[in-house]
C-alpha positions in Angstrom: 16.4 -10.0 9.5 19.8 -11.4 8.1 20.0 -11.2 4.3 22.6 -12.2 1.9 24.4 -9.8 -0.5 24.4 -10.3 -3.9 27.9 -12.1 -4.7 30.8 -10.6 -7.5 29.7 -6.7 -7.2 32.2 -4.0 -7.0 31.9 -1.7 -3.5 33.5 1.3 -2.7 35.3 1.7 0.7 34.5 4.3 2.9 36.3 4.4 5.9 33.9 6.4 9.3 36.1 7.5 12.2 35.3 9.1 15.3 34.8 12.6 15.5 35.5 13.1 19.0 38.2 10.5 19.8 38.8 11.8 23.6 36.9 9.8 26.3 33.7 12.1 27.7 34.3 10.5 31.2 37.5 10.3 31.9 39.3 12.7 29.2 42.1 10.1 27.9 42.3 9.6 24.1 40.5 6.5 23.1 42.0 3.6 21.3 40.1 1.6 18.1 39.5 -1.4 19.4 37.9 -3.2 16.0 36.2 -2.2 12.5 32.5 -2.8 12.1 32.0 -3.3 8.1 28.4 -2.8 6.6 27.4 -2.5 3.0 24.8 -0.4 2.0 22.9 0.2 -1.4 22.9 3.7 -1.8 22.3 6.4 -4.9 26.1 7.4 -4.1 27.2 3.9 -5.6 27.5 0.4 -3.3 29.6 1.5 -0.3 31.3 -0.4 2.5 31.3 1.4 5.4 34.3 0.8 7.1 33.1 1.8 11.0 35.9 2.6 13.7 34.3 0.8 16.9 36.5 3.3 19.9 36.9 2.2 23.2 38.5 3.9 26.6 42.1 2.8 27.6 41.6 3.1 31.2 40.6 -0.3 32.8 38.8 2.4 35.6 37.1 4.4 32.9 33.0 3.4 32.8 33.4 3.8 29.0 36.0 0.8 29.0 33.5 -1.5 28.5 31.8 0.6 25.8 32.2 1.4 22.3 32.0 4.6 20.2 31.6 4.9 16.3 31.3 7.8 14.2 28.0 9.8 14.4 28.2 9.7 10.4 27.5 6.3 10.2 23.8 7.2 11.3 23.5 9.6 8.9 23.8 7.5 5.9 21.3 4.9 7.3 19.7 2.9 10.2 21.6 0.2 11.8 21.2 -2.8 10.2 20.0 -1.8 7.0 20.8 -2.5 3.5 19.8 0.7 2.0 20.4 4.6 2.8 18.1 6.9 3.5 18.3 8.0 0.1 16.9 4.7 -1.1 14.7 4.8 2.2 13.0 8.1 1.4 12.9 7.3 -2.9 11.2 3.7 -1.9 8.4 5.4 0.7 8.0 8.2 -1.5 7.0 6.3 -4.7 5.3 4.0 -2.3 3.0 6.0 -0.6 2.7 9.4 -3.0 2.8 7.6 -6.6 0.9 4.3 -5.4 3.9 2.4 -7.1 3.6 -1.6 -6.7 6.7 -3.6 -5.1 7.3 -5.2 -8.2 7.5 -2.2 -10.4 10.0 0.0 -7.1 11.9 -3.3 -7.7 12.4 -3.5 -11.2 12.9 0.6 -11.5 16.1 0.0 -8.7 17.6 -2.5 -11.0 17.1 -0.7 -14.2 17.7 2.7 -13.5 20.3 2.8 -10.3 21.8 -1.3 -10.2 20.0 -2.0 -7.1 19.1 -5.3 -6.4 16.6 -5.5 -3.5 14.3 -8.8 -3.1 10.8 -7.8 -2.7 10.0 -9.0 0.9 12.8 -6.5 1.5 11.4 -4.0 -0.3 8.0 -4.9 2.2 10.4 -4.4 5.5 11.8 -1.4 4.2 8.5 0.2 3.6 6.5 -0.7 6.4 9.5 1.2 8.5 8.6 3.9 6.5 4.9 3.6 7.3 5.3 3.4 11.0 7.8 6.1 11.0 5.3 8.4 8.5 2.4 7.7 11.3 4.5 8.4 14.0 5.5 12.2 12.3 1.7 12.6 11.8 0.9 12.4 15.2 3.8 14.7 16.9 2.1 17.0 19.0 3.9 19.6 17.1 3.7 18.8 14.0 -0.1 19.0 14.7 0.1 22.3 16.3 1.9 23.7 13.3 -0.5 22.0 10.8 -3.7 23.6 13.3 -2.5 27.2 14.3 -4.5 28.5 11.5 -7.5 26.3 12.4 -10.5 27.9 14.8 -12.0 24.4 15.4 -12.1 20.7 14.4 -14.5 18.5 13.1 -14.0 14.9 13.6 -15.2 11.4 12.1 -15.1 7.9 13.0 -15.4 4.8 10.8 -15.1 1.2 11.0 -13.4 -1.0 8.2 -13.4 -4.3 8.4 -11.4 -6.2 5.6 -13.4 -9.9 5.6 -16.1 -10.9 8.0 -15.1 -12.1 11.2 -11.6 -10.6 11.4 -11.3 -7.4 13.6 -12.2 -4.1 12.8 -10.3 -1.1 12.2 -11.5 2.1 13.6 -10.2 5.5 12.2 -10.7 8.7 13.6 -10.3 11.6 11.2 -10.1 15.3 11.4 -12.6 16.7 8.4 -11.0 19.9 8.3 -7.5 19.3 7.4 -8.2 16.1 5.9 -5.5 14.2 8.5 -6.3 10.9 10.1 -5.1 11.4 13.8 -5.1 7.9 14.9 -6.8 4.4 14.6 -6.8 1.2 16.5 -8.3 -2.4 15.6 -11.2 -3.7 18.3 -12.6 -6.9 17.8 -16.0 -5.7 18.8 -18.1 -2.1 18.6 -19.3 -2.8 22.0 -19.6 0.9 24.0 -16.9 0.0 26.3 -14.6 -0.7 23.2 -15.1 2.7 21.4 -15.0 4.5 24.8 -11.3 4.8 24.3 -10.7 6.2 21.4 -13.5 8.8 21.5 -12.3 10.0 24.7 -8.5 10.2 22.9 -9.8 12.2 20.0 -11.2 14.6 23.0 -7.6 15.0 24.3 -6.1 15.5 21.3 -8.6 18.7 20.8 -7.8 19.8 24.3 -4.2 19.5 23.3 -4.6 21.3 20.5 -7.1 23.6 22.2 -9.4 24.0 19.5 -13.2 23.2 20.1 -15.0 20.4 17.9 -17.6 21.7 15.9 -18.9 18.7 14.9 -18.9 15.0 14.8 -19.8 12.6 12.0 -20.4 8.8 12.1 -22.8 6.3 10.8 -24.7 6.8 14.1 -24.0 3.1 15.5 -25.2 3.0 19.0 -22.0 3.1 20.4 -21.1 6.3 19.0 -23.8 7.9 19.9 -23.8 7.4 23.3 -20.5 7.8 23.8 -19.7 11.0 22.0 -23.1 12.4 23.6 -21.2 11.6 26.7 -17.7 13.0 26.0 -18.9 16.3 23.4 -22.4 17.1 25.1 -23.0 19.6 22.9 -21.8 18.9 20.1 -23.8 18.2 16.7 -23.2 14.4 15.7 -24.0 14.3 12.1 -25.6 11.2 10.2 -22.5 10.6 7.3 -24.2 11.1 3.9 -22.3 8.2 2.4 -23.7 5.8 5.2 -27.5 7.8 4.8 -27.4 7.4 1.2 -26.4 3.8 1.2 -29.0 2.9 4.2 -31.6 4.7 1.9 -30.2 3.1 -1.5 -30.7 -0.3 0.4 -33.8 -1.8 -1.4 -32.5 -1.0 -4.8 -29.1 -2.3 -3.9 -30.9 -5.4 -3.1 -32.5 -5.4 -6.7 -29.3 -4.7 -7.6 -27.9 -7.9 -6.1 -30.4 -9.8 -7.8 -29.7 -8.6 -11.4 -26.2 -9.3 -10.7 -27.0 -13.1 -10.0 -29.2 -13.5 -12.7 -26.5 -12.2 -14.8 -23.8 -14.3 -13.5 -26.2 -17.4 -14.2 -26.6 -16.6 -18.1 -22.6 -16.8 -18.4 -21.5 -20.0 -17.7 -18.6 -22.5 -19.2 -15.9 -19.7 -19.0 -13.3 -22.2 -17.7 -14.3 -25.1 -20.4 -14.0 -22.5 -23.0 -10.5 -21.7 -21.9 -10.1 -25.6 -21.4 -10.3 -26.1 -25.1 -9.2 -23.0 -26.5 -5.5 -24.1 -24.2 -6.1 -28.0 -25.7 -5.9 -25.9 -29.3 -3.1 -23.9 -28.5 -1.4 -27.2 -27.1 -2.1 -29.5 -30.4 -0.8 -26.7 -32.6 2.8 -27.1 -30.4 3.2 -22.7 -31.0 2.4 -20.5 -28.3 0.9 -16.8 -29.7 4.8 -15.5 -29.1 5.7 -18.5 -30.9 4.9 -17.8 -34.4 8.3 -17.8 -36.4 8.1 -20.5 -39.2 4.3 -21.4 -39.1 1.9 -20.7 -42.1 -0.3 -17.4 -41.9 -3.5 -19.6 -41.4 -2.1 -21.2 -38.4 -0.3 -17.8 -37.1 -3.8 -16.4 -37.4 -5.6 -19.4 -35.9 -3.2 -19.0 -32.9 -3.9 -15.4 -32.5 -7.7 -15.8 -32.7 -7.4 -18.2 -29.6 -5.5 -15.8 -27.7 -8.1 -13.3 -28.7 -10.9 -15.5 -26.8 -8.4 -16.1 -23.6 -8.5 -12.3 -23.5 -12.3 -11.8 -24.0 -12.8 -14.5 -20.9 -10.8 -13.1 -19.3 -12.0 -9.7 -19.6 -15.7 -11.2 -18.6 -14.2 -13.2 -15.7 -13.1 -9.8 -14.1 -16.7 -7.9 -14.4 -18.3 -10.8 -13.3 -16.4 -11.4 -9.8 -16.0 -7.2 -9.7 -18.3 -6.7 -6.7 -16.9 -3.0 -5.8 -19.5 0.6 -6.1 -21.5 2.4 -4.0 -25.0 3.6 -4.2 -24.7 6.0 -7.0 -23.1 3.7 -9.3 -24.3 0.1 -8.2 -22.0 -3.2 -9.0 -24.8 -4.5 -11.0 -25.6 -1.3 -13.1 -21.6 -1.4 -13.9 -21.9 -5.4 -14.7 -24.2 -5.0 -17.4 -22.7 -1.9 -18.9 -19.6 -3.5 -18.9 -21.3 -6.9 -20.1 -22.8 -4.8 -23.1 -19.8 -3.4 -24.4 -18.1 -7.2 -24.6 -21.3 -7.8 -26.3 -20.8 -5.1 -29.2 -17.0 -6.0 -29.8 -17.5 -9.5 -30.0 -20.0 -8.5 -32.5 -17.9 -5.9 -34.4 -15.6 -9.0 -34.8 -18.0 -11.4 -35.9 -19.2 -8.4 -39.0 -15.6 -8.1 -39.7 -14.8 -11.8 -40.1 -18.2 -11.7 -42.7 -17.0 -9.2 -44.6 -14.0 -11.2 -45.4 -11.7 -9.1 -43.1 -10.1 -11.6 -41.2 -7.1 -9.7 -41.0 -8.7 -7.4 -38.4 -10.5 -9.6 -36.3 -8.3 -9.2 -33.0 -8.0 -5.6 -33.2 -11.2 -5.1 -31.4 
């Protein structure tokens, strides 16, 4: 994708010529026919690449019609890119290792190294990375490195689907080393679906030539017939998460039921905030706005940012659906719920004893 450079910024030249200039085919010394110029952010400084584009003299020569640059040119980053590999490697590496957000790997390149990337950029550049960090995970020797210390292999496979009714992707992981070899979205879990990629996960042992120990799965039918068929043999293993949450299910569903009766007590959040931004409105001074207005206003203004924060605050438990069987949504909701309650009452005894002046610090 075509993107535009930012305008008035200083760039240092650097000019890439051919290492070999003599023609592989016919063995006359080539001539430049143009320059290619590219500009790339890198942790060297903003460089234009000057690129000498070679070409064969002789009319005969099958490399006429061809052009040659410098090898070099490579090895400071992938054609049509923006950004080196340095940036490459720092973005992917923050990305992926340090769970940094787009927003925060943009803001650090600006601050720290005068790098000014947009963020969908910042999204191409690291889903290259992604595809290029899953192809280097499944290198067949790579693997056979990462297994040559390995006596056998014990393999899962999972299902995730992100919202009902979109497809579902399957993952296939190795238990041992903790790797995930491959996965693949199917939009169904028929047999004939799954058949595939059990039967790949059995050539990838046989590549590796390790046996599988054992399998693990939340026992749909599907993988139990097929991997019964593939690995006879072989121990297929109920997951624990799955049999815990299958066993877990009738007090999840109490669970469930808490939660809505919960939900139902706390009602009027948004006409709360309605009025509380009405207030804020009529007194024309936002909470950063304070310079100039009388004490009792400032802290009138920073009590109604103190109840913005507190709904919001509830908002966020109550739509928090997330846990798992040993620590349920609901039994979270009302813990959480319970603590608003006690510093919404440490405020209201402060604001008795006359201690206004700490009312927002809790």
């Amino acid at each position: 994708m075509a993107r535009r450079l930012p305008k008035d910024l200083a760039w240092t030249d650097v000019v890439l010529e051919i290492e070999n200039p003599w023609c592989g085919m016919c063995g006359r010394r080539m001539h430049v026919r143009s320059n290619r110029h590219r500009y790339l952010f890198s942790f060297q400084g903003r460089l234009h690449l000057i690129c000498k584009l070679m070409q064969c003299a002789d009319s005969a020569c099958p490399n006429h019609h061809r052009t040659f640059s410098s090898e070099r040119e490579l090895s400071l980053a992938m054609p049509y890119w923006m950004i080196g590999w340095d940036v490459f490697c720092w973005l992917g590496h923050r990305r992926f290792a340090r769970h940094w957000s787009v927003p925060q790997l943009r803001l650090e390149l600006v601050d720290s190294y005068d790098i000014v990337l947009s963020e969908d950029a910042i999204e191409d550049y690291l889903q290259c990375y992604q595809c290029m960090l899953a192809a280097r995970q499944q290198d067949p020797g790579v693997l056979k490195r990462e297994y040559r210390a390995t006596r056998h292999v014990m393999l899962s496979i999972d299902g995730l689907q992100p919202e009902k009714g979109h497809e579902t992707l399957y993952v296939v992981r190795e238990l041992r080393q903790e790797r995930v070899w491959f996965a693949e979205s199917l939009l169904s879990s028929a047999t004939a679906e799954i058949r595939p990629l059990i039967v790949r996960a059995r050539r990838w042992a046989e590549r590796l030539g390790l046996p599988v120990r054992l399998w693990m799965s939340d026992k749909q039918d599907a993988f139990v017939t097929t991997i019964a068929k593939e690995f006879p043999g072989v121990p297929h293993r109920y997951c624990s998460n799955h049999f815990l949450r299958d066993l877990a299910k009738p007090m999840l569903e109490l669970d469930g039921h808490a939660k809505v009766q919960m939900r139902s007590k706390i009602r009027g959040l948004r006409g709360i905030e309605r009025e509380v931004l009405k207030l804020r409105a009529a007194h024309g001074a936002d909470q950063d706005e304070q310079e100039g207005l009388s004490p009792a206003l400032v802290f009138e203004i920073t009590g109604l940012g103190v109840v913005l924060d507190y709904c919001a605050a509830v908002r966020g438990i109550i739509n928090d659906s997330q846990g798992g069987p040993l620590r349920p949504p609901g039994m979270r909701m009302a813990e959480a719920l319970g603590e608003v309650k006690q510093s919404l009452r440490r405020n209201v005894r402060l604001k008795k004893g006359g201690r206004q002046s700490r009312c927002s610090s809790d």
